[in-house]
N, C-alpha and C positions, 0 to 999 in steps of 0.2 A: 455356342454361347457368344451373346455381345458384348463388347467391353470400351464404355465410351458410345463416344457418337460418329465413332469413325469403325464401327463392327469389327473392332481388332480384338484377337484373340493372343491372348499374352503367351509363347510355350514357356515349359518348364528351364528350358537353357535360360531363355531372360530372368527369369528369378535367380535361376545360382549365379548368372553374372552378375543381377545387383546386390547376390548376398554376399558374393567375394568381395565385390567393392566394398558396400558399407562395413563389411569385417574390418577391411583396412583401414579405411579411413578412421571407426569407431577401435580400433584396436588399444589407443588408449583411452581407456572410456575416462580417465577426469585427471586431463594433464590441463593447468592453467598458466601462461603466459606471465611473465612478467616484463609488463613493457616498460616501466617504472625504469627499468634500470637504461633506454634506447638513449633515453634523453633527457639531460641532466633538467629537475624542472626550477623553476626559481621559487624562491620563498618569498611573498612580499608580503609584509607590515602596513599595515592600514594606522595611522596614527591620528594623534590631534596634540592642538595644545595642552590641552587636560587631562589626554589617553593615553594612555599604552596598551596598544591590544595584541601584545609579543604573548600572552599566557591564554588569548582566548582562541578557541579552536570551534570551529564547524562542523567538524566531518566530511567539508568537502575541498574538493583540491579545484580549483578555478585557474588558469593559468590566463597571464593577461592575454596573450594572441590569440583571442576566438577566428577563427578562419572561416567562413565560407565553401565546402570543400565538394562536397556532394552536388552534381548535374547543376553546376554551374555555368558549363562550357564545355565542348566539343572536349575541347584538350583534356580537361580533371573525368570527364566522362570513362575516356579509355583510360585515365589512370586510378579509377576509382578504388580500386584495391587498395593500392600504395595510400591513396588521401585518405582513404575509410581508417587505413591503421593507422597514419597519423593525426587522424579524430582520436581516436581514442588518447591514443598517449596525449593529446593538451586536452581534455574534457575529460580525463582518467576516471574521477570520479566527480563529477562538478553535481551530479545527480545521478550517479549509479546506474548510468545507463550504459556504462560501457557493458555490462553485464549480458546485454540482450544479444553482443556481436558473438556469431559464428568461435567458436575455441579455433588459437590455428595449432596444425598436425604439423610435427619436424620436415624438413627439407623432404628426408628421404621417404617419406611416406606421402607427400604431395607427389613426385616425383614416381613413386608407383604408382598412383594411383589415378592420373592423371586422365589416363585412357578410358578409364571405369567410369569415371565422374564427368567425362564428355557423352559418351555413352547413353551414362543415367539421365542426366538435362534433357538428352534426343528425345530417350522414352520417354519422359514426363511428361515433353511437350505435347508429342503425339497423344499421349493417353489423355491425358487432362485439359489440354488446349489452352489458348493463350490464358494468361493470369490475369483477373479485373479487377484494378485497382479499390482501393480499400473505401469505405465510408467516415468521412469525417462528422463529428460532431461537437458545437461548439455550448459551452456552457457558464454562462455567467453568474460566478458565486449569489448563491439567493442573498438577500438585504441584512447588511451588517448593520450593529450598532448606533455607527455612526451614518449610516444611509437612511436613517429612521428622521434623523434631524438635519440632514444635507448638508452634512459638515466635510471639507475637504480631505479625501483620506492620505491616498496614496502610497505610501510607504507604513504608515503609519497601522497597527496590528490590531482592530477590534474584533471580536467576534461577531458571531452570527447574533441575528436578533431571533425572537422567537418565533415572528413573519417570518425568517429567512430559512430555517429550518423548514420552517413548512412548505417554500416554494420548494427547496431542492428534496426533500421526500416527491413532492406531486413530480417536480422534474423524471424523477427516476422513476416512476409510476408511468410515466407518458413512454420514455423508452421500451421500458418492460412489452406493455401495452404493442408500441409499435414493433414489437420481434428485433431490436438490435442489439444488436451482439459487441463486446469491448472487446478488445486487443491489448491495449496498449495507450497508457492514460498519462498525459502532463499538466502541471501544474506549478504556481507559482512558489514560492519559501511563503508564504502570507496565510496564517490561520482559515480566515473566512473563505478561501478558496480551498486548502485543504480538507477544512471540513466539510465543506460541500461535497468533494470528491467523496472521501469516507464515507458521507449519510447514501450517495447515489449506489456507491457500489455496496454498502450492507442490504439495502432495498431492493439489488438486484441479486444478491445472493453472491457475487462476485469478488471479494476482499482479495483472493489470490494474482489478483493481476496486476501487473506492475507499474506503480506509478513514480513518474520521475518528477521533481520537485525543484525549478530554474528561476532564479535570480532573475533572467532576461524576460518572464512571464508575470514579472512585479506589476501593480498598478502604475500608473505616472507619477513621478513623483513631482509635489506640489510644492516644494519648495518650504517657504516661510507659511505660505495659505495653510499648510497643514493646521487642522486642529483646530478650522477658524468654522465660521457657519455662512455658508455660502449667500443667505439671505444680508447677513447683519455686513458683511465684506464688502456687499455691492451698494447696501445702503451709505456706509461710509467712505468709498473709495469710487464708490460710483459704479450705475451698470453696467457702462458701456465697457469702462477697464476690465472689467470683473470678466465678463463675456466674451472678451475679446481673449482673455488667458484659455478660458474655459474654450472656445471655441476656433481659434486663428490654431492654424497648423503649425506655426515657426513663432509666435510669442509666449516666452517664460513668462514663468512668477518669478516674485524675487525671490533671491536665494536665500535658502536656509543657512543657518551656520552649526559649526562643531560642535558652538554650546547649548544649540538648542535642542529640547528636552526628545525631540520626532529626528533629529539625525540618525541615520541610519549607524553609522560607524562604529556605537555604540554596541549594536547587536552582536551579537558571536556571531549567529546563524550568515554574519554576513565578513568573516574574518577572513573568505579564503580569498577576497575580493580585493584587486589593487587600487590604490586611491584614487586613480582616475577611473575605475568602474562604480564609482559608490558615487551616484551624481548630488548636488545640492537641488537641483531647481531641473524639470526639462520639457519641451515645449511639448504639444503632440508629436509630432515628429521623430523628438528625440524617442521616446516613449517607442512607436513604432518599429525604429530602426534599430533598437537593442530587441523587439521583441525577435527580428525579420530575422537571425541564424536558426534560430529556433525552429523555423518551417522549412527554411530553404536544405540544413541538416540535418534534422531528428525525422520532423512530422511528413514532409514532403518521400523521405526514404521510406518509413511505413509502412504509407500510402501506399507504394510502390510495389510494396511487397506482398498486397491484398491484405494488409491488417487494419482494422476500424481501430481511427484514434478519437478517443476523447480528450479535447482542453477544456480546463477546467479554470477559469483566470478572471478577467477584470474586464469593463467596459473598454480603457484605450488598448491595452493589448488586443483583445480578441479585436478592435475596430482596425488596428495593425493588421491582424492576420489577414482578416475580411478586406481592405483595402489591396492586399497583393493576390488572392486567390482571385477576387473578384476585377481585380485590373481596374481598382476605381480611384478616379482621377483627385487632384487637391484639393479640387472647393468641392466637388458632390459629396467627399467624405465627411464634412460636417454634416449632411443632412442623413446619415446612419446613425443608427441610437441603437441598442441591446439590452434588453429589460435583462431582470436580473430574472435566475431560475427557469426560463423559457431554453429547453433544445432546441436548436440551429442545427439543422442536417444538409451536409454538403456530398454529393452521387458527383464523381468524376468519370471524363471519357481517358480511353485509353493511352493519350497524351498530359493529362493532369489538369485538364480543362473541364472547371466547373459545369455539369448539366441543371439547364433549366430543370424544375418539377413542372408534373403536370397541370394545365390552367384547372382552375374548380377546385382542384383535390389539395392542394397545400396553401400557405397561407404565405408569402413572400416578401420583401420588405423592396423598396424601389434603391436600384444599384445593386441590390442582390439576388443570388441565385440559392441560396441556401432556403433549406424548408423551414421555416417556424411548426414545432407541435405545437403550441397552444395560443389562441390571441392575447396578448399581452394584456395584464389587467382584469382576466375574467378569475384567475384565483385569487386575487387580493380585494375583490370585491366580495370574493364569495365568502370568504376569512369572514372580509365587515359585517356579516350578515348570518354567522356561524351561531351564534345564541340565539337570535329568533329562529332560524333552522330546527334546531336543536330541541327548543321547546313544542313544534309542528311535527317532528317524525320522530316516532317511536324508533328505537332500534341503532339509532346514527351514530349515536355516543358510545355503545357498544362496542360499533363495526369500526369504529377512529382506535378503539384502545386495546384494539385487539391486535398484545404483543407477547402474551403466552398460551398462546391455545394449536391444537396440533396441528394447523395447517404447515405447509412448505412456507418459503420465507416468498415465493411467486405467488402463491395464492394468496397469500394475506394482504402482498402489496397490493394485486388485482383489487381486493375485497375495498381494501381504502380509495382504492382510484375511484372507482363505480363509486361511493357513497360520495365522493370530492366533487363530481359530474354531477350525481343529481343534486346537489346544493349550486353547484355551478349554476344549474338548470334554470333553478329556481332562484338565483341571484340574479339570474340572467334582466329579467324585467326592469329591474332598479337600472340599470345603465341608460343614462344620457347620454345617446352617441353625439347628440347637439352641443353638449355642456363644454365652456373651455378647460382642456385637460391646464392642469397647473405644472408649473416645474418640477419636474422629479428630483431633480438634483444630478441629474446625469448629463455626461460631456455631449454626449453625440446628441445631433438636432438639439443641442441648447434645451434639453429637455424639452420640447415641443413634438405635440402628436405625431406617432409615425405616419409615413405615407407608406402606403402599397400602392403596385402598378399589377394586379392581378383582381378578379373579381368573387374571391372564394370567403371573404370576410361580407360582402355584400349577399350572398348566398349562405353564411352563416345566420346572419339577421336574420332574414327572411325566414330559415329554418325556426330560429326562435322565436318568431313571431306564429308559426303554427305549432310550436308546442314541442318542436325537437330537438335535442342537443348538440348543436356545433360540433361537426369533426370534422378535425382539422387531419387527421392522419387516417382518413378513410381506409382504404386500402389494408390495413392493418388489421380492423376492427372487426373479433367475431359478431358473431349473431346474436344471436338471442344475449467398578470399579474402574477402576482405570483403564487405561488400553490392556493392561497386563493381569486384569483383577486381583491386585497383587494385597487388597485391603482385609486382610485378617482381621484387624479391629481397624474400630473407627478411627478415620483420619480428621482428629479437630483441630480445626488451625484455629486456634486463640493466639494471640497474638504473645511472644515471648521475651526473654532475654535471657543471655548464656554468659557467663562471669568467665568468658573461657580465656585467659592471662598468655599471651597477647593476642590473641585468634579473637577478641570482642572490639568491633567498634564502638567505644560507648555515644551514647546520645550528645552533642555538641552542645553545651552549657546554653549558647544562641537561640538554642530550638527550645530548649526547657524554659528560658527567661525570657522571651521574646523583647527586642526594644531592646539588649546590650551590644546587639553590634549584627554584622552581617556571619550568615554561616559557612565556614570556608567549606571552600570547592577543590575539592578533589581533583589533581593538575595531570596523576601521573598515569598512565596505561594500568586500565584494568579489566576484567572480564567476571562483568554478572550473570550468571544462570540464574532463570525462572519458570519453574513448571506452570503450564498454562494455569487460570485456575479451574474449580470445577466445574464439570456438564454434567449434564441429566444422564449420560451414560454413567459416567465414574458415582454419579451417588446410586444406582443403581446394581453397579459391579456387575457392566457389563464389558465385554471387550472391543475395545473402539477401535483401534489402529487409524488408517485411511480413511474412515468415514466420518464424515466433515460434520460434527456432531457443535454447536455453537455452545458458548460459556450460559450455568445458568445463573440466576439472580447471587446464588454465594460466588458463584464465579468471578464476576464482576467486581462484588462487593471486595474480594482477595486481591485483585488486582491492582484495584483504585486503592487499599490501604498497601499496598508493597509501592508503587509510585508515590505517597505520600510519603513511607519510610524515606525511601532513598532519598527524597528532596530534604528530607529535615538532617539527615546525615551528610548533606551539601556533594552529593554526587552530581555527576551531569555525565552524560553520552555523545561519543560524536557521531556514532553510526550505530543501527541493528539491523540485526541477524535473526531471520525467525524462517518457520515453515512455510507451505500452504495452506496448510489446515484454518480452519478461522478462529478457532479455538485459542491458538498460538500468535496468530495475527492481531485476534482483538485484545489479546492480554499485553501485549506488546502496546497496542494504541494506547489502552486505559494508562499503563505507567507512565509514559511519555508526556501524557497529556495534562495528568498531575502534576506532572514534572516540566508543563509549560513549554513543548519541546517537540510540538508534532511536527515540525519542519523539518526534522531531524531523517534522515536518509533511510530508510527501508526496504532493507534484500532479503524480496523471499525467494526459497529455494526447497525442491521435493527434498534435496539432500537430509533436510533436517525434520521433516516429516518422521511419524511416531511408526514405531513397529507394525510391518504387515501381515496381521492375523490369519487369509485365507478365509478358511470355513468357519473359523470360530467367531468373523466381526458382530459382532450383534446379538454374544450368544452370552446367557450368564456363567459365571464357576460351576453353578449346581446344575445347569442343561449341561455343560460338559463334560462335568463327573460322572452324569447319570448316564449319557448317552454312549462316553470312550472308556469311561471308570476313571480311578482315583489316579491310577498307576501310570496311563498314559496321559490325564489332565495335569498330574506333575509333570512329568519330562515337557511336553509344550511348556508349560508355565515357568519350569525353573533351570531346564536344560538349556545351555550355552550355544548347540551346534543344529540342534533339531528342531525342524520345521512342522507347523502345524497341517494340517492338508489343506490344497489349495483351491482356491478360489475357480471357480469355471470360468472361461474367459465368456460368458452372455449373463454372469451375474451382475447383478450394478453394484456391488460391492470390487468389482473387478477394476482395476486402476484405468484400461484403454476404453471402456465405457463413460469416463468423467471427461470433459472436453477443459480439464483445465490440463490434463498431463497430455496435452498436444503439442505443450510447450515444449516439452522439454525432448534434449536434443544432446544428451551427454552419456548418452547410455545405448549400447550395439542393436541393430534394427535386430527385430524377430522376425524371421522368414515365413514362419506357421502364420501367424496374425496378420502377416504382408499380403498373404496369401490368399489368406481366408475373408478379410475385408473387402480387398481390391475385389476379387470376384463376388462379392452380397455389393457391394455398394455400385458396380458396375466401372468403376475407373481403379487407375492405380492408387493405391492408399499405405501410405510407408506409415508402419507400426513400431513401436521401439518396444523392449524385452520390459516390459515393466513387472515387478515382483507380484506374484498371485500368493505369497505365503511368504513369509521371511523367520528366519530365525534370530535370536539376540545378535548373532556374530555379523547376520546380514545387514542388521539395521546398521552394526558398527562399522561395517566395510564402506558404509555410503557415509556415513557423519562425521570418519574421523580422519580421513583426506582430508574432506573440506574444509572443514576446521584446521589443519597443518597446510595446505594448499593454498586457500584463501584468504581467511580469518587473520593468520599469524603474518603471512606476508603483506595482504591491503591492508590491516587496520593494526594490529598489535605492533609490528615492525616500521609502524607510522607512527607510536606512540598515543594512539586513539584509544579512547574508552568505551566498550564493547556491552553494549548488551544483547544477548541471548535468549529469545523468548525459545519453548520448545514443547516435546512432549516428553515425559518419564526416558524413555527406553533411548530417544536420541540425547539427553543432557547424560543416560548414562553414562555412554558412548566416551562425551566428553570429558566426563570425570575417571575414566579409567585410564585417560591419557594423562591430565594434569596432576591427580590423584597417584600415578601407581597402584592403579587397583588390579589383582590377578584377577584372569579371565573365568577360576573358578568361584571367583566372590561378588562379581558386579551384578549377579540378579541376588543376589540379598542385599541391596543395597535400596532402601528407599527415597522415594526423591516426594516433599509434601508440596502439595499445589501452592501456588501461588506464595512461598515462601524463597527470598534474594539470597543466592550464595555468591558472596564475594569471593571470586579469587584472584589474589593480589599476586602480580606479577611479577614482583619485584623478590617475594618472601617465598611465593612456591606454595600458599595453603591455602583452605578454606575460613573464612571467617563469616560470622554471624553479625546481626544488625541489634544491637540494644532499642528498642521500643522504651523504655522506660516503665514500662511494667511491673516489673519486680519476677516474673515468672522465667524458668529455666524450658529455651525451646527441645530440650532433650528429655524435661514430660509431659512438654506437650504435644512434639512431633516425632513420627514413626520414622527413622533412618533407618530402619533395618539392623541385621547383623552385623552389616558389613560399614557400620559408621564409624570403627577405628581406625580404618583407613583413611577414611572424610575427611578425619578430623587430628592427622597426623601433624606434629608440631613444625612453627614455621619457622625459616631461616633468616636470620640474621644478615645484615650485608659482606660477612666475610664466610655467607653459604654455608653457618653452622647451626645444629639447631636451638633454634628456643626454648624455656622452657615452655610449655603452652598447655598443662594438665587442665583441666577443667574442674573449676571450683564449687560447689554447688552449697545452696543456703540450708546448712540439712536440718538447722533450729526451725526453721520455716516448713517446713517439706517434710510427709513421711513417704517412703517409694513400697511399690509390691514388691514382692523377692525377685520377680523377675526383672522390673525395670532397676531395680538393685545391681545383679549379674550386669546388663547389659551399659550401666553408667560405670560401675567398676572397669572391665574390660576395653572402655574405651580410655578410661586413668589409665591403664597397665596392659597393653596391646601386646606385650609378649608373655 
C-alpha cells in the first residue's frame, strides 16, 4: 500500500508512538491557562470633558502596547514561542482571539514529551509534505446607508442598505461558486462590516467559524467630515481641499471634538481603548498603520499555517492591507480603489509572496496581484434593471425567494447565484463601457474608473457581445422535539410574567412610559441562559443533538422578542458564549442585534454543543419506542449515565465526517480513526476521539469545566455580563452547577426555547423577566418536575435566604389539578 507521494508505508510501531505521545500531551484534555495573572495589565479610562466612561464596559480588554511580535525579524523569529505568549497576555481578549492559540501543557509534560513531539513534526513532514500557505480573501462590506448618499463615514455606525445586503449575499454566492473554503474570519467592531460577515457566512452555511472583531480594522476616521455629504463639502470648501483629504496619504481633516455627536469615546464597544488610541481625525496613512499589526500578527500567522483568512472591513483598511501585501508604493496607492461586495483572492508562494493569477482567467486591478470574482458594477447594474427583469422571466422572483423550501443552505445559494448571472446577462447590454463613470464616493482613485493591467475584462466584453456570461472565476465553474424529545405537551411560549417576590425583575417604568427618562442598565456581573429558539426538528419531536438543524420562522420570531426583553429591562453584554451549532449561534445573533450589540465578542465552542444522540439523531419518540420499546426509549431518554447506541463512524451524523470539528484540538487523538483515515485518505490524518453517542452525564463532563474553567475566570471574575446561548441538555449542565440541582433530578428539569433566565451573581438564583403581560410563565412554560430547584429562593447580601415564594393572580387564573400539584410544590419544596 502507498501512503503519500513518497510510497511510504506507515508500520504499526509509528501509530503507538504517536498514540503515546498525543496521550500525553492530550492527557489533560481541557486545562486552560490563566495568563491574566503573568502580568499585571493596566486599566485605562477613556474620558472627556462631559464623560465618564469609568461604568462603561466592552467585553474587551485592549492593553495600550500593541507590539509587532510575529516574523518580524530574525531575532523575534527564533523567539517566536516566548512573543506568541506574550501576544496573548497584551491582546488577552482585545477580540477573542486569543482562544485560537494551542492550550499550553505543565512544565513536566512538555518535558516528557518532548521527544514524541520532535518525532511526530518528522513524520508529518514526511507524510504530508511541506505546508502551503493559506488563501486570503479580501472583502469590502456591501454599500451602507450612508454610501448610498457619499456621505463621509468613518467611525461613524450606519447599517447596511438594502443594495448592500444584496452585494454581500451575491458576494458569498461568488465564493460558494468558486469552491473556497473559510478558516478563520476578521473584522472590524463597525456593524456594516459585521454584518456583512454574518450574511456571507449564513450563505455559505458556515456561522461556526470564528470571527474576530478589531478596532485597528475600523474605517478611517474623518474626523469633523463625519456626517457631512461629500458632494455638498467640496462644493463649499472647495474640490481641491476636499480631495486632497480624501486622496493625499499624510493630509487630515479637521478634527473632530469630544462634544461632537460621531466621537467615538462615546461608544462602550470602544471603552477598552486608551485615549490616545481613540483618534479624532487620521490621514490615510494613519488609517493604514493602525490597521498594519493586524496582518503582520493575526493574519500574516494564519496564513502560515495554511488557514484561508477572510477580512471583512472598509475601503482604507483593506487599501492598508493591499498596500503591504502588494509592496505598493505612496503615490500608486491612490490609484487602488475596492468596490464594495466584490471578493479579492489573494494565492501566496511559500515565502508569503503574493502570486500573480493566470492572464485571461481572472480579473486583476493595476498594483495588484489579487483576483477580483466579479467586475465591478455588473451587479448593481443588474439590481437597476431587476423589475424589468422580472416582469420578462417567468420563474426569477420565485428562485430570489427561495428561503424555505428543502433544498441545503449550498443549493439554494447556487440556485440564487445562477438566476443573479442570468439578469447579469441580460443587464449586461445596457453598459456604456464609453460613459464617464461618476464618483462613487470612495477614497481610493478619487472615485475614478479602475484601471486593469490584464486583458480578461476585454475578453469578457467580447464574450457578451456573443451572447455569453462573463467568468470571471473560470476554473471554478461547472458545466452545464427537542434534541431530547423531551415535549409531552405542547411547548407554547406566549410570552409571560412571574409575580415571583424577589426572583421577578419587574418591567422598568422607562419602558412602559417611554419619554420619562433613559432605562438603567444593568452595571453588575451577570449570567443569562437562553435556549436556542425552535427548529423544524423540535416542532416535529425529533432528536437533534449534533446535527446542525437551523432556527425555524417561530425560532427567530423567540429570539428577536427575548433581545427585545432584555433591552427594555436595560440589560447589556460584554461578551457571549454560545455553541457550534447555528441554531445556538443565530439565536445568540438575533438577541444581540435587538440589543444593538453585534460588535459584541463571540466564542463559539463544541464544549457547549447539545447532547450527542448516536443512532437516534433524526429519529422521532414513537420510531424509537416502536423500534427499542418503551422501556429502553426511557432509560436513553431519561437515564442519567446511559448511552444511546452509537453512531457509525461513515454515518454523516458522525461528528469526524463535519469539517467544522477539525477544529478542535482539546480532546485525546483516536488511534482507530487515525488509522483508519490516514490509510482511505492515503496521507497521515490525525483524528480526535469525538463522541459517537453521549449520555446526559457526558454532555456535562464537557459543559461544566468550561463554564468553571473559562466562563468564571475570563468573564465572571472580570466582572463581565455573560450571555449564554445553548441547547437544552448543555444549559442543563449549567443549571445543575449554579442551581444545586441532584444528578438524579436534572432530566426532569425543563428548559423552554427561547425564554432569558437570569442568574444573578451576586444572590445565587434564578429570576424571570416581567414582559408586562399580566400572565404567570409557570402556565405558560413547561419547567419540568424538577422546577423547585430552579426556582429556589435567593440570597440576601449577608448569604441569607429571601423570602421568594411565588405569588400567583389566582382571581385571574383557574389551573388543572395537575398544574395545581406542580405550582404548589414549587411554594413548598419540602
Amino acid at each position: 500500500m502507498q501512503l503519500g507521494r513518497h510510497n511510504f508505508l506507515l508500520p504499526a510501531f509509528q501509530f503507538a508512538l504517536l498514540f503515546i505521545c498525543l496521550q500525553l500531551q492530550n492527557s489533560y484534555a481541557f486545562t486552560i491557562p490563566r495568563t491574566a495573572t503573568l502580568i499585571q495589565k493596566r486599566s485605562v479610562v477613556v474620558t472627556s470633558t462631559n464623560l465618564n466612561l469609568q461604568d462603561l464596559k466592552s467585553g474587551y480588554d485592549t492593553d495600550d502596547g500593541y507590539e509587532r511580535f510575529l516574523y518580524s525579524s530574525k531575532r523575534k523569529l527564533r523567539n517566536k514561542k516566548r512573543d506568541r505568549q506574550l501576544l496573548r497576555i497584551i491582546e488577552e481578549d482585545e477580540d477573542g482571539y486569543n482562544v485560537m492559540f494551542k492550550r499550553e501543557s505543565p512544565l513536566w509534560q512538555k518535558f516528557l514529551t518532548k521527544p514524541f513531539r520532535i518525532g511526530y513534526r518528522g513524520l508529518k513532514s514526511i507524510t504530508s509534505g511541506k505546508r502551503e500557505p493559506g488563501t486570503l480573501i479580501l472583502v469590502r462590506h456591501g454599500e451602507s446607508e450612508w454610501n448610498v448618499n457619499k456621505t463621509f463615514t468613518g467611525w461613524a455606525d450606519p447599517d447596511l442598505s438594502e443594495q448592500g445586503v444584496r452585494e454581500t449575499e451575491y458576494a458569498a454566492r461568488l465564493l460558494l461558486e468558486g469552491g473556497y473554503d473559510i478558516d478563520v474570519v476578521f473584522t472590524s467592531r463597525l456593524q456594516r462590516a459585521i454584518r456583512s460577515v454574518w450574511i456571507i457566512l449564513g450563505e455559505m452555511n458556515q456561522f461556526y467559524i470564528p470571527v474576530y472583531k478589531s478596532w485597528r480594522l475600523n474605517e478611517r476616521m474623518y474626523g469633523a467630515l463625519t456626517g457631512l455629504c461629500k458632494k455638498e463639502t467640496a462644493e463649499q470648501l472647495g474640490v481641491e481641499l476636499v480631495q486632497s483629504w480624501r486622496g493625499s496619504l499624510r493630509s487630515r481633516p479637521p478634527a473632530i471634538t469630544s462634544q461632537d455627536t460621531y466621537w467615538p469615546g462615546r461608544d462602550r464597544r470602544y471603552s477598552d481603548l486608551s485615549a490616545e488610541q481613540i483618534p479624532f481625525t487620521e490621514s490615510l496613512l494613519d488609517c493604514m498603520e493602525r490597521a498594519a499589526p493586524t496582518w503582520e500578527d493575526k493574519i500574516k500567522w494564519e496564513l502560515r499555517m495554511g488557514r484561508n483568512v477572510m477580512v471583512v472591513a472598509h475601503g482604507n483598511t483593506l487599501r492598508g492591507l493591499v498596500k503591504i501585501i502588494d509592496n505598493i508604493g505612496d503615490e500608486e496607492i491612490n490609484d487602488v480603489g475596492l468596490p464594495t461586495g466584490i471578493p479579492i483572492v489573494y494565492k501566496f508562494d511559500s515565502n508569503l509572496k503574493p502570486i500573480k493569477p493566470d492572464e485571461g482567467k481572472f480579473l486583476t486591478q493595476k498594483h495588484m496581484k489579487g483576483a477580483f470574482l466579479e467586475k465591478p458594477g455588473t451587479l448593481k447594474e443588474a439590481i437597476k434593471r431587476e423589475k424589468e427583469w422580472l416582469e420578462n422571466v417567468p420563474g426569477y422572483s420565485k428562485t430570489m425567494s427561495r428561503s424555505k423550501t428543502a433544498m441545503s443552505p449550498v443549493e439554494r445559494a447556487l440556485s440564487k447565484l445562477k438566476a443573479e448571472k442570468e439578469l447579469g446577462k441580460w443587464a449586461g447590454q445596457f453598459i456604456d463601457e464609453n460613459a464617464t463613470e461618476e464618483d462613487d464616493g470612495s477614497d481610493g482613485n478619487s472615485g475614478k474608473p479602475i484601471f486593469y493591467e490584464d486583458e480578461a475584462w476585454e475578453k469578457g466584453l467580447k464574450d457578451l457581445e456573443e451572447g455569453d456570461q462573463f467568468d470571471a472565476d473560470g476554473t471554478f465553474h461547472p458545466d452545464g422535539s427537542p434534541e431530547r424529545d423531551d415535549l409531552d405537551e405542547e411547548n407554547v411560549n406566549i410570552p409571560g410574567m412571574i409575580t415571583n417576590v424577589p426572583c421577578l425583575q419587574s418591567m422598568p417604568s422607562q419602558s412602559l412610559l417611554p419619554g420619562i427618562g433613559d432605562v438603567p442598565i444593568r452595571r453588575d456581573a451577570v449570567v443569562v441562559l437562553i435556549r436556542h429558539g425552535k427548529t423544524e426538528h423540535n416542532k416535529l419531536k425529533l432528536f437533534t443533538g449534533w446535527f446542525d438543524a437551523p432556527l425555524a420562522s417561530e425560532g427567530r420570531e423567540e429570539a428577536i422578542q427575548a433581545g427585545k426583553l432584555l433591552k427594555a429591562h436595560g440589560f447589556e453584554f460584554d461578551v457571549v458564549y454560545t455553541s457550534w451549532l447555528s441554531r445556538a449561534i443565530e439565536t445568540a445573533w438575533l438577541v444581540i442585534d435587538e440589543m444593538d450589540a453585534i460588535w459584541l465578542p463571540i466564542i463559539k465552542t463544541w464544549r457547549l454543543n447539545e447532547r450527542m444522540y448516536g443512532a437516534l439523531t433524526g429519529k422521532s419518540k414513537s420510531m424509537v419506542s416502536q423500534k427499542y420499546g418503551e422501556k429502553q426509549f426511557k432509560a436513553w431518554r431519561r437515564g442519567y449515565t446511559v448511552r444511546p447506541p452509537k453512531v457509525s463512524s461513515f454515518s454523516v451524523d458522525y461528528p469526524g465526517n463535519d469539517p467544522r470539528y477539525k477544529l478542535i484540538n482539546d480532546i485525546r487523538i483516536s488511534v482507530s480513526e487515525t488509522i483508519m483515515r490516514s490509510f482511505d485518505s492515503g496521507k497521515l490524518s490525525i483524528e480526535r476521539k469525538l463522541p459517537k453517542s453521549e449520555s446526559l452525564k457526558d454532555c456535562m463532563d464537557r459543559t461544566i469545566p468550561y463554564y468553571e474553567q473559562q466562563i468564571v475566570p475570563d468573564a465572571l471574575e472580570k466582572g463581565k455580563r455573560v450571555l449564554i446561548s445553548s441547547s437544552e441538555n448543555a444549559i442543563r449542565g449549567l443549571l445543575m452547577v449554579l442551581c444545586e440541582i441532584p444528578e438524579e433530578k436534572i432530566s426532569d428539569l425543563e428548559i423552554p426555547n427561547g425564554l432569558p433566565l437570569i442568574y444573578d451573581v451576586k444572590s445565587k438564583c434564578i429570576r424571570l423577566l416581567d414582559d408586562g403581560t399580566g400572565r404567570d410563565p409557570l402556565d405558560v412554560y413547561d419547567f419540568g418536575s424538577a422546577a423547585n430547584y430552579l426556582f429556589r429562593p435567593c440570597k440576601n447580601e449577608e448569604g441569607e435566604d429571601e423570602e421568594c415564594d411565588i405569588t400567583l393572580m389566582q382571581d385571574m387564573y383557574a389551573f388543572h389539578e395537575k398544574d395545581q400539584e406542580m405550582l404548589d410544590s414549587i411554594r413548598n419544596p419540602e
